[in-house]
VEXDREN-2710 file (C-alpha; in Angstrom, 1 decimal):
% VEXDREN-2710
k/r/px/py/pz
1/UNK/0.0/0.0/0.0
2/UNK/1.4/3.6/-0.9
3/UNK/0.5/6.8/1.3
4/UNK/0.5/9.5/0.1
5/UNK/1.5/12.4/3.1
6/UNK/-1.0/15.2/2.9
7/UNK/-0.9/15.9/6.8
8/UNK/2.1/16.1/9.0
9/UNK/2.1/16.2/12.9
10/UNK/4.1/18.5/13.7
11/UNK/5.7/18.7/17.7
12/UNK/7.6/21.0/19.5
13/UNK/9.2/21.0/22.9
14/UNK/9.0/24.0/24.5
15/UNK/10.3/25.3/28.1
16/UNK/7.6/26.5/30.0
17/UNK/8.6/30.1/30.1
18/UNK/7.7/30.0/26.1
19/UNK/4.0/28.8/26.5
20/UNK/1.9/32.2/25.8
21/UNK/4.2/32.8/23.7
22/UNK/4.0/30.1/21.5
23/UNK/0.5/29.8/22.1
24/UNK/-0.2/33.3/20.6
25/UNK/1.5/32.5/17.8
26/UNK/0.0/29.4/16.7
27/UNK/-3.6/31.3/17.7
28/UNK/-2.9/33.8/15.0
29/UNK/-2.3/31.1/12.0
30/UNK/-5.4/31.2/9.7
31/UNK/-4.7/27.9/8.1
32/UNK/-4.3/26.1/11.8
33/UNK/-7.7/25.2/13.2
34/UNK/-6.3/24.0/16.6
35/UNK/-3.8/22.5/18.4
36/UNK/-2.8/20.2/21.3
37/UNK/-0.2/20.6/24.3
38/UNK/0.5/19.0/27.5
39/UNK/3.3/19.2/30.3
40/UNK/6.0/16.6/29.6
41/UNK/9.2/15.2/31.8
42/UNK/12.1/15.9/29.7
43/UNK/15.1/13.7/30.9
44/UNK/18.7/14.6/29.6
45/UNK/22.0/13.2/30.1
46/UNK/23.0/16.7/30.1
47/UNK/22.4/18.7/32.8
48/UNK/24.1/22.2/32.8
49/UNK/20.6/23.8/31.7
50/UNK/18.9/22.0/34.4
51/UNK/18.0/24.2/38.0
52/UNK/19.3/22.3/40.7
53/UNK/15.7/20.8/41.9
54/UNK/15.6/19.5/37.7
55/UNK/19.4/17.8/38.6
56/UNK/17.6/16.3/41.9
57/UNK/14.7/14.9/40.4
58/UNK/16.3/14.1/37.0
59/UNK/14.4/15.5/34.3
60/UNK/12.5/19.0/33.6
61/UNK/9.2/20.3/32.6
62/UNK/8.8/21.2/29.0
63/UNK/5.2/21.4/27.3
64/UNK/5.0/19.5/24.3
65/UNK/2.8/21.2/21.4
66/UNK/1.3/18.9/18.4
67/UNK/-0.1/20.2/15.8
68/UNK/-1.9/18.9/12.7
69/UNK/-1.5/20.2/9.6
70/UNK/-1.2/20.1/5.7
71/UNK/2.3/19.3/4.3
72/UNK/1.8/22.8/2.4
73/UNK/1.7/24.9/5.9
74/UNK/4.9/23.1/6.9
75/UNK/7.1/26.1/5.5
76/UNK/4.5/28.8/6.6
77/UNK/4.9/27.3/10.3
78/UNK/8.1/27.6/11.0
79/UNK/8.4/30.9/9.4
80/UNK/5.7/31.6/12.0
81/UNK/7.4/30.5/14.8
82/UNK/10.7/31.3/14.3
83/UNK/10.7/34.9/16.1
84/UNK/10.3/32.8/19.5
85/UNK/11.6/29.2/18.5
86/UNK/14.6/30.2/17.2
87/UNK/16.4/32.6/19.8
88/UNK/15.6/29.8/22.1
89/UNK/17.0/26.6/19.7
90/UNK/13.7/24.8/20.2
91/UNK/13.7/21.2/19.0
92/UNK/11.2/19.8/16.8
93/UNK/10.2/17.3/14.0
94/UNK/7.4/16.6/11.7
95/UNK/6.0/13.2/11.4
96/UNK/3.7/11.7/8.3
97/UNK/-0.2/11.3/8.6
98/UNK/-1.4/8.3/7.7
99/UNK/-4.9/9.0/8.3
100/UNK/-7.1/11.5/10.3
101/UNK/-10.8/12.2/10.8
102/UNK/-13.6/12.7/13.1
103/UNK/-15.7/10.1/14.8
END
């Protein structure tokens, strides 16, 4: 079977600090008709960036940000975001669609 990738999934990892930020961004995208983000442990084998409660507990808050989109938008979105996400070096990736819908 071939897919074809219309949609992407795009996710990015965020410190917290960025959250309205980011959120404000993505809220003024007219092709975007939502998105999704939760709080996530982020562990790393390097610290230095860490507070020391992060080093104690071993991992840091981050909020993850998923967002579904058309493969067209993918340029359009990270020209969007790159005001906030760059500065920072924010990590993210893009993963193919197989299918979406509504129940």
């Amino acid at each position: 079977m071939i897919y074809t990738t219309e949609e992407l999934l795009f996710i990015l990892i965020s410190p917290k600090e960025l959250k309205d930020d980011i959120v404000d961004l993505l809220m003024t995208m007219d092709k975007l008709t939502g998105f999704n983000l939760k709080v996530i442990n982020g562990y790393s084998k390097e610290h230095s960036c860490f507070s020391i409660t992060e080093q104690v507990e071993g991992y840091r808050e981050f909020i993850q940000f998923e967002v579904l989109l058309k493969a067209t938008e993918k340029s359009a979105l990270i020209s969007h975001l790159m005001s906030v996400c760059q500065p920072a070096k924010l990590k993210y990736w893009f993963l193919p669609t197989i299918d979406s819908g509504h129940f």
